[in-house]
TILUMNU-770482 format. One record per residue (C-alpha): residue number from 1; y, x, z. Coordinates in steps of 0.1 Angstrom, whole numbers, plus 5000, padded with zeros to 4 digits. Layout:
REM TILUMNU-770482
[NUM [Y X Z]]
...
//
This chain:
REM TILUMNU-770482
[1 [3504 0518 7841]]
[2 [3465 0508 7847]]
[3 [3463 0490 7882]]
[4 [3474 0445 7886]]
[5 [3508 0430 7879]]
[6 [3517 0431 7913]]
[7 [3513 0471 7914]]
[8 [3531 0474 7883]]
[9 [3560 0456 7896]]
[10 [3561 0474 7931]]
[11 [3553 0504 7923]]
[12 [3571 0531 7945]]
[13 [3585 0499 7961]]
[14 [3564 0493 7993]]
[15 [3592 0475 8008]]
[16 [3593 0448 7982]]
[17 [3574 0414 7996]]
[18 [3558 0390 7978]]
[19 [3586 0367 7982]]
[20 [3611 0390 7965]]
[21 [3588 0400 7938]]
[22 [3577 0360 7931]]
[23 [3615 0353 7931]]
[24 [3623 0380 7906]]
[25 [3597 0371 7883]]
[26 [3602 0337 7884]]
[27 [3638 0347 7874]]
[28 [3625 0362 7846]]
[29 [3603 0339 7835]]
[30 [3574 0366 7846]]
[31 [3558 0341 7871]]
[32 [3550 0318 7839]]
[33 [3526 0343 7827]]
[34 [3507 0345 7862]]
[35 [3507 0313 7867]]
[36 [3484 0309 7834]]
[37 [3462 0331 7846]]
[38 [3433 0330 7877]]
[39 [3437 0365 7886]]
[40 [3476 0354 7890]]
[41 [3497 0392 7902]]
[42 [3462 0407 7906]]
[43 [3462 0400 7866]]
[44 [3445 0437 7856]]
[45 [3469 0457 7832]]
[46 [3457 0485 7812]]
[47 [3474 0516 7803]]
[48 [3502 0509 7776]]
[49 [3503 0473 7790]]
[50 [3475 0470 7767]]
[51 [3465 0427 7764]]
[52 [3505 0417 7767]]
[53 [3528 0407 7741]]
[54 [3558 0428 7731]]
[55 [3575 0402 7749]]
[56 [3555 0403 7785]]
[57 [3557 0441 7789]]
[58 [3593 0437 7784]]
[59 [3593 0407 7814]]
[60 [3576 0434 7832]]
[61 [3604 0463 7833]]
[62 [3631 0433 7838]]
[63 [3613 0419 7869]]
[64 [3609 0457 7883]]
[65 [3651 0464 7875]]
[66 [3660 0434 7895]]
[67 [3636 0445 7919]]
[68 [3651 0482 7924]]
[69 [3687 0470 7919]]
[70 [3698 0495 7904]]
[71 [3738 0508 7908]]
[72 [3737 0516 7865]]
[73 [3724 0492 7839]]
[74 [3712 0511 7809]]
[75 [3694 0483 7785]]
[76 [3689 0487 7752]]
[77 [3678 0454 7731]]
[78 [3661 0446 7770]]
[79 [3649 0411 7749]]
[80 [3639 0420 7712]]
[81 [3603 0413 7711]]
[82 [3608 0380 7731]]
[83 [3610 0343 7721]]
[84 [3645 0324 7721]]
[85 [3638 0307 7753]]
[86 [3629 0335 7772]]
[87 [3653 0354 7760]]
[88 [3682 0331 7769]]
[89 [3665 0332 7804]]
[90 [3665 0365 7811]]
[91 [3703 0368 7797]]
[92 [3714 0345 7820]]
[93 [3695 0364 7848]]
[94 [3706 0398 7839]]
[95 [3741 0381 7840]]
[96 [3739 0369 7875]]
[97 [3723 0404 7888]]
[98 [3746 0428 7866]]
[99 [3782 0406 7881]]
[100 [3764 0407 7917]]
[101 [3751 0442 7923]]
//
């Protein structure tokens, strides 16, 4: 959706803090990408997460699933568009969340 990172991953979430949203995206790998930036969460995302990679839009909906928690895990190919690194990352995370919740 249009609005910052931040909204996109709290959205419908107000009781999500910054401290649980900078700790799932760092589990992700997410934080990397705001980090790079100056705008940092407040980076501006348009419609169609339109200026990210395949790979950062799919960061995106992983950091807001281990942000709801969900009780059923429905991925399909969750890391296809993303590099080998990042996608070993967010394996390993998924992992740990899926054996947890």
């Amino acid at each position: 959706m249009s609005g910052s990172l931040r909204e996109n991953l709290t959205l419908g979430m107000p009781h999500i803090g910054d401290k649980e949203m900078l700790a799932a995206a760092e589990a992700t790998g997410l934080a990397d990408l705001a980090k790079t930036r100056l705008e940092g969460f407040e980076l501006r995302i348009t419609e169609g997460g339109e200026g990210l990679s395949g790979g950062q839009k799919k960061l995106v909906g992983l950091t807001r699933v281990l942000l709801v928690k969900p009780f059923l895990w429905m991925l399909d190919e969750p890391t296809a568009t993303m590099d080998d690194g990042t996608e070993e990352r967010c394996l390993r995370t998924l992992r740990a969340a899926i054996h947890t919740d």
